[in-house]
N, C-alpha and C positions, 0 to 999 in steps of 0.2 A: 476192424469190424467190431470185435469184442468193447473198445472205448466207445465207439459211436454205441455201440448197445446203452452202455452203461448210461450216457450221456440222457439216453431216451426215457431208463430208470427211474434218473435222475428228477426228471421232470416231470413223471407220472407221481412220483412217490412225492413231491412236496404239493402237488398239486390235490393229491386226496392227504396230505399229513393236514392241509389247512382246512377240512371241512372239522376236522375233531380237535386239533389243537386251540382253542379256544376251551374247551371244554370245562380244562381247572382255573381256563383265567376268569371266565364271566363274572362268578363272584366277586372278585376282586375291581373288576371294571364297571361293575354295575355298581358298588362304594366306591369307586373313587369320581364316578357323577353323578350321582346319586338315584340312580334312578333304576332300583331293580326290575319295575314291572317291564321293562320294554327292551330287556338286556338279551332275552334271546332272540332279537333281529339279528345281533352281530352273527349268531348262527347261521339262521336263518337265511340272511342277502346273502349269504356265499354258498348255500346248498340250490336253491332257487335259479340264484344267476346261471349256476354249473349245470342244474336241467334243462333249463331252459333253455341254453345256448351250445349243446356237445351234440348234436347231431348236427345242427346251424354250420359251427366250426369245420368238423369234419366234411361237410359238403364242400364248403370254402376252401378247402387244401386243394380240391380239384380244379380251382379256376386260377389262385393266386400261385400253386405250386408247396410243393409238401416242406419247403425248407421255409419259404418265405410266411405261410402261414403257423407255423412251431416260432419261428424266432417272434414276431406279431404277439402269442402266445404268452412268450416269456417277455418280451418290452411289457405289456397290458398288468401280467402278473408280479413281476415285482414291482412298477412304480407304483401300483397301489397298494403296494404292501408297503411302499415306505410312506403311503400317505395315511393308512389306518395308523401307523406308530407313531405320526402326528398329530393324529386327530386331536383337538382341543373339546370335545364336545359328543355326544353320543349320537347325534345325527349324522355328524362328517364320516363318523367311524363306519357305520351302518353301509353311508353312500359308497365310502371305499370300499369296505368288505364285499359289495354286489359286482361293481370294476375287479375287483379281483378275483369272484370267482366267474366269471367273463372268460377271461386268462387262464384260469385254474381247467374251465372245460377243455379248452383248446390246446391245452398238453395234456391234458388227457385223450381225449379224441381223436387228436394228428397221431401222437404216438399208436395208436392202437392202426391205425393206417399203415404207418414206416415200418414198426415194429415185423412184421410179417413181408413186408418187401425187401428190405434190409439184410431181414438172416436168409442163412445157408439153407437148400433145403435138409440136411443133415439136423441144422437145427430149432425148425419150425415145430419137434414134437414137443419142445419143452419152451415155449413161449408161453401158450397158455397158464400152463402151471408156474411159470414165472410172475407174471404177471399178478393173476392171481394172490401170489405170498407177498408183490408190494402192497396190489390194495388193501388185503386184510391187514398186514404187520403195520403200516402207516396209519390206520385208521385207530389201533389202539397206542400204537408211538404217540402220537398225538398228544393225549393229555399228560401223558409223563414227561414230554418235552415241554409243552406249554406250561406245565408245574412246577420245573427247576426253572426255567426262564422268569416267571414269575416272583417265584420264592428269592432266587439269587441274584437278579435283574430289575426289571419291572415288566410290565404287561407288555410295556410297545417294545420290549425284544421280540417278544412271539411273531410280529409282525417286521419290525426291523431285519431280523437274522434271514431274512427271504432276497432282500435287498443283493447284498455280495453276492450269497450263493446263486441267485437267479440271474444275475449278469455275470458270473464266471462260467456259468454252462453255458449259457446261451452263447457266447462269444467262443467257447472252446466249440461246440456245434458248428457255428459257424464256419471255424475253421477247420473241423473235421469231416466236413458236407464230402462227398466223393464228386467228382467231376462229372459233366454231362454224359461223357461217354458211359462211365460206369452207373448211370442209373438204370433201374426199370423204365420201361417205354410209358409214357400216361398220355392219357388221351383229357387236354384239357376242355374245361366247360366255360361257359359263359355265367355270368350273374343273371341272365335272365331265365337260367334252368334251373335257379336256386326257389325252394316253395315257401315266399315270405309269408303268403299268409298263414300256411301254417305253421309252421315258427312263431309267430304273431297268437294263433289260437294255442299253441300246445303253452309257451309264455302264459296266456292269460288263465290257463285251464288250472297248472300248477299253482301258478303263486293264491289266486283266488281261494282257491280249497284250506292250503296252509293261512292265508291271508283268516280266513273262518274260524279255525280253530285258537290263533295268538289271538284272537281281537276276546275269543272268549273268555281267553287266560287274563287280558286285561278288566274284564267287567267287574267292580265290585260290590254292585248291588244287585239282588235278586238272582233268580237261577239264570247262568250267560246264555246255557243251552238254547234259550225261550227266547232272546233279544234278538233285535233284526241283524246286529252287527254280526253274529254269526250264521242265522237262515238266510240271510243276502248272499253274501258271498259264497256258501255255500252253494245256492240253489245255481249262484251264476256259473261257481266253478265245473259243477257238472255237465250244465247246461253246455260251456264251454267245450267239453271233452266228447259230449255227445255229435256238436258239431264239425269238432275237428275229426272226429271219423267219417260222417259224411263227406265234405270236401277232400278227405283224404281219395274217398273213393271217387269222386269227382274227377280231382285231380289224376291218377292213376289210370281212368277212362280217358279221358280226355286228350295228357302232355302225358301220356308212359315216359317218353323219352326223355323227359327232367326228372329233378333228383327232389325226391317228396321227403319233407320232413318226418312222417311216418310212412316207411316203405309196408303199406301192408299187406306185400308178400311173404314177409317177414310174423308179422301178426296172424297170418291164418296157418300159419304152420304150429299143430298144434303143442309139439313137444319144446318150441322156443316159447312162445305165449305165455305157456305152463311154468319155464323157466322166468320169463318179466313178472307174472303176478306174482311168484315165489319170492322172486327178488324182492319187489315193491313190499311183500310184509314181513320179511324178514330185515328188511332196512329202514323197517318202521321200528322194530323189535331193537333192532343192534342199537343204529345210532342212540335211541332212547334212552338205551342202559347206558352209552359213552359219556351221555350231559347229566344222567341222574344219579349215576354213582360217585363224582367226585363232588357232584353238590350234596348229596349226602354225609360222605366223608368227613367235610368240611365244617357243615353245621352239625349233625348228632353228634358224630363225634371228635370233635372239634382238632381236625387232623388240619397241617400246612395245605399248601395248594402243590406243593413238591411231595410231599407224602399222599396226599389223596393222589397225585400220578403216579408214584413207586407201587404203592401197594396194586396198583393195574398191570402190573409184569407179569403174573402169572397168567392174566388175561390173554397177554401179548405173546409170550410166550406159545400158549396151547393154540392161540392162532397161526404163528408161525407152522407149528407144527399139523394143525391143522389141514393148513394149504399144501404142504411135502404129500401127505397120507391121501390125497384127492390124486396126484398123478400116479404115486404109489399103486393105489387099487389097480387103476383102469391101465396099468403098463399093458400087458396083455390082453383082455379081453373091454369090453366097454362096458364099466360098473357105474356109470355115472349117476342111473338113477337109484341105484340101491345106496349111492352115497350121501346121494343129496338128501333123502329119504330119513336116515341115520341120523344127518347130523341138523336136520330139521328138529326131529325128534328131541337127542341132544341140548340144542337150545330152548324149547318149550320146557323141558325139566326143569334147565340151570335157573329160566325167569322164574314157574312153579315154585323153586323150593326158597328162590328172595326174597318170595314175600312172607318166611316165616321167623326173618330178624324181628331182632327186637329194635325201643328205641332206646336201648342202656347206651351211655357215655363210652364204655369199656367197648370195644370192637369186636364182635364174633367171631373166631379164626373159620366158622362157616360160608359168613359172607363171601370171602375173598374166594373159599374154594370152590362157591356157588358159579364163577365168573370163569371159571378154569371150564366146566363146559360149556359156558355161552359161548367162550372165545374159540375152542377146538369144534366146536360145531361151526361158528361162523366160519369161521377160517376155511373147514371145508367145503362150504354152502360158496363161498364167495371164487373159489378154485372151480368150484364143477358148473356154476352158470357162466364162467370166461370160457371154459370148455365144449361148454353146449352153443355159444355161439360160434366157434370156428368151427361144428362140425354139422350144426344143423341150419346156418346160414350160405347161400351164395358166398363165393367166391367174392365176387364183386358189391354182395352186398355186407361185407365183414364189417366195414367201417363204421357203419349206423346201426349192425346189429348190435356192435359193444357201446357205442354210445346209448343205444336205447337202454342197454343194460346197466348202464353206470345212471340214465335217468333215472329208471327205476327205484336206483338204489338213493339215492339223493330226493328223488319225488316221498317214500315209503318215509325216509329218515327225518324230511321236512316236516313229514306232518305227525312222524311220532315227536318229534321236539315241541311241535306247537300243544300235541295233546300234553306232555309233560310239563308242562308250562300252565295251561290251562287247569289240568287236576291240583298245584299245588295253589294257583289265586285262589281255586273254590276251598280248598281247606286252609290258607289262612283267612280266607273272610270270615267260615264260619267257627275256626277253631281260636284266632288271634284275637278279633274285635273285642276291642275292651279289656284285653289284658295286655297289649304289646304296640304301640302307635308303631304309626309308617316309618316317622324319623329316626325311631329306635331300630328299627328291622331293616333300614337301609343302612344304618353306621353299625349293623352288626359285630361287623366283625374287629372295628376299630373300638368299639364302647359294650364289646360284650363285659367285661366287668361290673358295669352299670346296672346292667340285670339282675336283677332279685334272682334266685333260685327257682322259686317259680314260674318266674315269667321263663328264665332259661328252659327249665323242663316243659313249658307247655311248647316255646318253639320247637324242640328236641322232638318231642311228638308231634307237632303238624307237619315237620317235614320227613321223619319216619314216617308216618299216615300215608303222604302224599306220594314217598318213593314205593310203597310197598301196593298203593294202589295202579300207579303208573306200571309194576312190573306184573300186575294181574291181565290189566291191559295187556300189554305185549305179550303177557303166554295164552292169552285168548287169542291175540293174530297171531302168534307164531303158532298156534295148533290148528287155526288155518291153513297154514301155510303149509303143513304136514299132508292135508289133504288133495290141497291144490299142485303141491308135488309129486304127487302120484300119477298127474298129465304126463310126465314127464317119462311116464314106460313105451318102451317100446319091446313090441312081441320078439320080433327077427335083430338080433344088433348084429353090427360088425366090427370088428375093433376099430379102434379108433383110427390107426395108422392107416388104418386101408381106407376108410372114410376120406380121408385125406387125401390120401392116391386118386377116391372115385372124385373129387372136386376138382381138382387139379386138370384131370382128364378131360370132365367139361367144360372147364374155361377154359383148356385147350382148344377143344372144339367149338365153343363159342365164338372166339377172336378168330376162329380159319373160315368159322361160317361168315361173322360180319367182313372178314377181308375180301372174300370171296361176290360178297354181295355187294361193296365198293369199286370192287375192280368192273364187275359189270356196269355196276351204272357208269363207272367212268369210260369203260368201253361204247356203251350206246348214245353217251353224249359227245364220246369224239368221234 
């Protein structure tokens, strides 16, 4: 049982290592085809694909079968990992990197499914907090893996080294599947209870929004804010979101008895809600800081792309620990929201006090230690929302509740990337032009010698400007987010174990109520 655990780990943990591990390489992929403006797509297609398709996937386990859809999962996710590490060209890379994170949802997804059918009930109180310490510690693993790979390698390892690892689990999975007899009972569905169009709308609602903000980061004349390529897509993308709630409620009136892409029994409860918007700007906040501190690194202070990831350890590190001190609290009593609260808090500091580097060459030993509570914050943020959905969702509805949560997370992260993105085009148009062409800024890192002093120092500060405006950003939504975490009180709690217990009971009762109601009608029909 313990292997098959591990196996599920396995695939949860590279499946969120690939949304950040890119992080240290962009810069170097964006030189090596030259073409930095359009280099955080490779982001981008893989956080995108992952929202848009993790609750999709996780429905789909219930028609094809929870082994047959994980293995699907992992085929999807490494062949296009070995196809981004051949990409010839930075369109091919993009197209793969979207394939892959396709793949990347659906082990994410399934597992959050299996993961809770699988274990003992002895040991269901510590899945959450499990879980939890992979997605945080893999989310900052990421650019320190993608760093040495880099540095010691080339780029197409970071996507390569997915290849082996992804077909030796899948294949050990396969053969550690338990036999018919020993599974849980499931009640398969049809594809026709699957809700494509909204899948279709929540797809278009995401990528549209993020689609708004990179096209702004690409404009480089006049203010992008004002351009239609960013109020279109925009106006569509909300438009978009507005509709997929209506139809949700449609849908919900209408087919209850199909599997809605946004269950929203789920959304009207208000202490889960409270936990998704919290997510959404706290994964605006994180990711942002993951892509704009090792491009920082990198260019001010002109660090490796193995070093701009080493120096993220102590990040990594207070995440890991982080995620332990979220189960910690809440052993006994349920602290959940006084934690989440904490280390919201937490995070809005560590960004607040970022933006008061400098952009000297020499590196700040404060920087680094600025990043010691964004990561102990996160860490515990990312621990207490996998928490609040096993104990404020359905039984039956566990599976889309943690998928909605991982959208969130990947929805907030999208579009804090495209915002990072977009504030550093607007200051180098207005800080570069005329002192630093395109061709020189794109063979940066190959023909930095080439730079005059000056021109180096004015890059030095537009990209210090740019990082230090970007984490202004993020501590304005993550002090949001402080707010909107306060949904998240509840007057009367009960610990959480017994939470547990009272679920359990119900969908006890639930499955004896619908057996009960089958056996009649099959009694009045025969």
């Amino acid at each position: 049982m313990a292997f098959r655990l591990s196996l599920l780990c396995l695939g949860l943990f590279i499946s969120m290592l690939d949304a950040s591990i890119v992080a240290t390489s962009l810069f170097t992929i964006g030189v090596e085809f030259n073409d930095l403006e359009r280099i955080n797509w490779v982001a981008l297609a893989y956080t995108l694909a992952f929202l848009g398709c993790a609750v999709f996937f996780a429905r789909s386990a219930d028609v094809v079968g929870r082994r047959n859809a994980f293995i699907a999962a992992f085929v999807i996710f490494f062949s296009f990992s070995l196809g981004c590490g051949f990409s010839q060209n930075l369109d091919t890379l993009i197209a793969c990197r979207t394939f892959q994170g396709i793949g990347g949802s659906g082990l994410f997804s399934v597992t959050m499914i299996i993961f809770p059918e699988m274990s003992p009930p002895s040991a269901r109180k510590v899945i959450a907090p499990i879980i939890g310490m992979v997605i945080s510690t893999s989310g900052v693993l990421g650019p320190i893996l993608g760093g040495l790979l880099t540095h010691y390698a080339t780029w197409r390892w970071v996507f390569w080294i997915n290849g082996p690892i992804g077909f030796l689990a899948m294949v050990l999975f396969y053969l550690a599947w338990p036999k018919p007899e020993y599974l849980p009972t499931m009640h398969k569905r049809s594809w026709k209870d699957l809700d494509f169009v909204g899948s279709f709308l929540l797809i278009a609602a995401a990528v549209l929004v993020v689609f708004a903000f990179q096209s702004a980061g690409e404009q480089t004349v006049g203010n992008p804010w004002a351009k239609g390529m960013f109020i279109g897509p925009l106006v569509a993308g909300i438009s978009s979101w507005l509709v997929l709630f209506v139809w949700e409620g449609a849908f919900e009136y209408h087919w209850c008895y199909k599997m809605a892409a946004l269950p929203l029994i789920l959304i009207r409860n208000r202490v889960f809600a409270a936990a998704v918007l919290s997510t959404i700007l706290l994964g605006f906040a994180y990711l942002a800081t993951l892509y704009a501190v090792p491009l920082r690194l990198q260019v001010v202070n002109g660090k490796s792309p193995v070093m701009a990831g080493v120096m993220m350890l102590p990040m990594l590190g207070a995440t890991g620990i982080g995620s332990v001190l979220t189960g910690a609290f809440s052993r006994k009593n349920n602290r959940l929201f006084e934690t989440m609260t904490v280390a919201t808090i937490m995070v809005t500091l560590g960004l607040a006090l970022e933006t008061t580097v400098s952009d000297a060459a020499e590196l700040e030993p404060k920087f680094l230690g600025f990043l010691v509570f964004i990561g102990l914050g996160y860490g515990m943020i990312t621990s207490s929302a996998t928490v609040f959905t096993t104990v404020e969702a359905p039984i039956t509805e566990h599976a889309p509740a943690q998928g909605i949560i991982a959208q969130s997370r990947m929805l907030g992260g999208s579009i804090g990337i495209a915002m990072s993105s977009a504030v550093l085009a607007v200051q180098q148009t207005s800080q570069l032009a005329g002192v630093v062409s395109p061709s020189a800024l794109s063979s940066l890192q190959s023909s930095g010698s080439s730079l005059t002093p000056a021109q180096y120092a004015a890059i030095r500060k537009t990209y210090n400007d740019s990082f230090k405006e970007t984490m202004e950003v993020c501590a304005i939504v993550a002090s949001i987010g402080v707010l909107v975490t306060m949904g998240t009180y509840r007057r009367h709690r009960v610990p959480l174990h017994a939470q547990r217990e009272q679920q359990v009971r119900e969908e006890i009762e639930r499955r004896r109520a619908e057996k009960e109601a089958l056996n009649a009608v099959s009694q009045s029909s025969g």
